[in-house]
C-alpha positions in Angstrom: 23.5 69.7 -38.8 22.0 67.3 -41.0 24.9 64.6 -40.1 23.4 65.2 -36.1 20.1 64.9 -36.9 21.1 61.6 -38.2 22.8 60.5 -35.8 20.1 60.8 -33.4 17.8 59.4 -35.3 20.1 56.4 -35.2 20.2 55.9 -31.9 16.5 56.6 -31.2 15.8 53.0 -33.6 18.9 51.1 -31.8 17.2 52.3 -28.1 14.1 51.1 -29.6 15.6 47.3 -30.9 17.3 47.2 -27.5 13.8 47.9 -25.8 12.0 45.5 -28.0 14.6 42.3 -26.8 14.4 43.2 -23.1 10.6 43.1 -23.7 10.9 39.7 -25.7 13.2 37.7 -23.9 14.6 38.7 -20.5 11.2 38.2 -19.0 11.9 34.3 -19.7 15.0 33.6 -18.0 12.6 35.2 -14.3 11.9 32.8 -11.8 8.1 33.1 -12.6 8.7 32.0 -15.6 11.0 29.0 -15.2 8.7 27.8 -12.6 5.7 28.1 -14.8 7.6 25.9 -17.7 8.9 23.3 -15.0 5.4 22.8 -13.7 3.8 22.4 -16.9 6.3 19.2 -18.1 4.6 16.9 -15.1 2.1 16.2 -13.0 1.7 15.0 -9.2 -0.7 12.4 -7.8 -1.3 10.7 -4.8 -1.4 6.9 -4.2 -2.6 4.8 -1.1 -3.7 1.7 -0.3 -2.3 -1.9 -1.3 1.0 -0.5 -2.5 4.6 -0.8 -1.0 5.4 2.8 -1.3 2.4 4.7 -0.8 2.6 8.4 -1.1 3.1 11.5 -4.0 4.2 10.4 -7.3 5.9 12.8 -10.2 4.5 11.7 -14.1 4.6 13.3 -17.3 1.2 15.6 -18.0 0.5 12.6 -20.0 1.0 9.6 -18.1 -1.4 6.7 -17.5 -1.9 4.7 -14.1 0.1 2.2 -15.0 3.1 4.2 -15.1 1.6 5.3 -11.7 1.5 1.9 -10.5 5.4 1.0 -11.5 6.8 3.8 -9.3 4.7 2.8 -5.9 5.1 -1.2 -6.3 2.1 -2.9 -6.1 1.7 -5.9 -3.5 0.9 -9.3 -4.1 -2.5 -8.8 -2.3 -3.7 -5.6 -4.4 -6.7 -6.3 -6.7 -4.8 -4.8 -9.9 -8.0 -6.5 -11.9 -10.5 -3.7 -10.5 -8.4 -1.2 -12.3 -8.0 0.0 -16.0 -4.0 0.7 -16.3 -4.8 2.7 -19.7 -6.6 5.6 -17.4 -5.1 9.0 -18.3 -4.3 11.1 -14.9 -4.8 14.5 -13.8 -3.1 16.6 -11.7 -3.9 16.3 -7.8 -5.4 13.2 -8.0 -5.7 10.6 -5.5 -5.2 7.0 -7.0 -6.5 3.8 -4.1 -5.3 0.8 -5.1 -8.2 -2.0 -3.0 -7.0 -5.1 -2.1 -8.5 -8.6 -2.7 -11.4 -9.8 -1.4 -10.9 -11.6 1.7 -12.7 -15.3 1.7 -16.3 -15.7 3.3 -16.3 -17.2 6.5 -18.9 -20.1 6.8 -20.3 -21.7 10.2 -22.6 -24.4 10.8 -24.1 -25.5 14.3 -25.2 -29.6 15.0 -26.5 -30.1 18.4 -23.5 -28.3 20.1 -20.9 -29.4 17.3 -19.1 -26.3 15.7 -17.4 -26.2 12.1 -15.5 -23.1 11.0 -14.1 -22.8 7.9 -12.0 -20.5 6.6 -10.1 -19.8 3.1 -6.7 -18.0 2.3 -4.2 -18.4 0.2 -1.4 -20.3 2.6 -3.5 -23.4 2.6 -4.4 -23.4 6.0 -7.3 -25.0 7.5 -9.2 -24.5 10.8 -11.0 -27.7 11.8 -13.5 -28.5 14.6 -14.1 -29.5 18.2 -17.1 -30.8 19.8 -18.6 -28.3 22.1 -18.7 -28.9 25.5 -23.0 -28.0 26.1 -25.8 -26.9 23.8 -25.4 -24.1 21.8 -21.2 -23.8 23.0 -18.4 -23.5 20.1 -15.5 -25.1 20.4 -11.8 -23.5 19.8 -10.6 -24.8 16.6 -7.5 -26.9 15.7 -5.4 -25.6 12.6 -3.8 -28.7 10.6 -0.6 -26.8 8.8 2.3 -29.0 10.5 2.2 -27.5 13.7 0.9 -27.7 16.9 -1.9 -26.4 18.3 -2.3 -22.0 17.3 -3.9 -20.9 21.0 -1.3 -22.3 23.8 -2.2 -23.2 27.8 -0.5 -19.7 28.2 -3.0 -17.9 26.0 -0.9 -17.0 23.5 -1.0 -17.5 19.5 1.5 -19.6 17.7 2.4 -17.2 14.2 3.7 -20.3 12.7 0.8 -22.2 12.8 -1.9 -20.5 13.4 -4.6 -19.8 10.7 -6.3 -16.8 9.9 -9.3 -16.5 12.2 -6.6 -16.9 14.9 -4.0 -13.9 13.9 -7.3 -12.1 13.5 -7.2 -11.8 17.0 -4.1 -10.1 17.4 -4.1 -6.3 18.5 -4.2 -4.7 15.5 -4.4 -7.0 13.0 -7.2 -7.3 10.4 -8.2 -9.8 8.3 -6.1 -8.2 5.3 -3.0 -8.5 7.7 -3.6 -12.0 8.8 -3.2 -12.7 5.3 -0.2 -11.3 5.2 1.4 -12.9 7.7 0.4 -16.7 6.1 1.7 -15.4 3.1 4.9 -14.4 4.3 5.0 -17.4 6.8 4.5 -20.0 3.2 7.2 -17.5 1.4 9.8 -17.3 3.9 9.3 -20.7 6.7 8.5 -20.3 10.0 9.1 -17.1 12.3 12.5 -17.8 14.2 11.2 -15.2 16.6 8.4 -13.1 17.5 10.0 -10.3 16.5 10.0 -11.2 12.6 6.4 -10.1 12.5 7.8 -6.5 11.7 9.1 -8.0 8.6 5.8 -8.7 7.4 4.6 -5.6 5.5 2.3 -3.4 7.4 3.6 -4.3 11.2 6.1 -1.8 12.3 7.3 -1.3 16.3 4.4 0.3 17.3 2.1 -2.8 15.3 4.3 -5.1 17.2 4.2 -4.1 20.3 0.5 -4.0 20.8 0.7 -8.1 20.0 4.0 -8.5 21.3 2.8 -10.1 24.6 0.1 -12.2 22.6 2.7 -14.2 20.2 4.8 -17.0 20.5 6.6 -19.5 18.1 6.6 -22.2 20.1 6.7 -25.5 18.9 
């Protein structure tokens, strides 16, 4: 009787180690749980704006915006000098990355004579024309090896026109008129109109809108 007794007491303490380790560990290996631990090793952020890869971006829980930055690709344009790299991010948040300042554009009437000027980094340079009456602007002549940007046909030459003329352009902004210089000085002269949609930020739809205002014609 007393062997029995025991015996049962035995295997009431093994039930109870046996309870105790279910309790402990087997509540770790639940998806709840896994997804909880996974979720807790990084963080997810947003970023937009003057980057090559805009869009979510997976970091460690302690990661800066510089390692932000390396994973989107920054473009030549983005004003990287605005922003402190050393900035510690949080989860959810939305990162802009501004581009640079475009250059001021100056004018300056005498008796019916217009001068435009206008900066950007290709070099170019929009000249004057005497006006044709008082108080009339003349069409400017850009001087970057070319002829004449604004053809008889009323179309704009991409390889030498400046950036007040590829302003013009459906759907093109000043920031995108930039790019096109740039990538006119970095890679020669369009072969074809068509090469605009290599320039970063003109796609089909971009393209076609301008497609029946551009021509590389000599």
């Amino acid at each position: 009787m007393e062997r029995k007794l025991r015996y049962a007491w035995w295997l009431v303490l093994i039930g109870l180690v046996i309870f105790a380790i279910w309790k402990l560990f087997l509540p770790h290996g639940s998806n709840a749980y896994l997804q909880k631990t996974v979720s807790s090793r990084e963080i997810v952020v947003y970023v937009a704006g003057a980057v090559e890869k805009p869009g979510l971006v997976h970091l460690a829980p302690d990661a800066r915006l510089d390692d932000a930055l390396k994973q989107v690709c920054p473009l030549l344009e983005a004003n990287l000098e605005s922003m402190n790299p050393a900035e510690r991010l949080k989860d959810g948040q939305k990162i802009n990355v501004p581009f640079k300042a475009l250059p001021i554009l100056t004018e300056t009437t005498e008796g019916g004579n217009s001068a435009v000027g206008v900066g950007s980094s290709a070099g170019n340079n929009i000249g004057s024309t005497n006006g044709t009456g008082a108080g009339s602007v003349g069409v400017g002549s850009v001087n970057s090896g070319g002829g004449s940007p604004a053809l008889a046909s009323g179309k704009i030459n991409i390889n030498t026109a400046g950036a007040a003329e590829l302003d013009k352009l459906s759907g093109v902004g000043p920031a995108l008129a930039e790019r096109i210089i740039q990538y006119r000085t970095e890679h020669g002269p369009f072969a074809r109109p068509e090469d605009l949609e290599n320039v970063s930020g003109i796609g089909a739809k971009t393209y076609e809108k301008m497609a029946s205002q551009v021509t590389v014609s000599p």
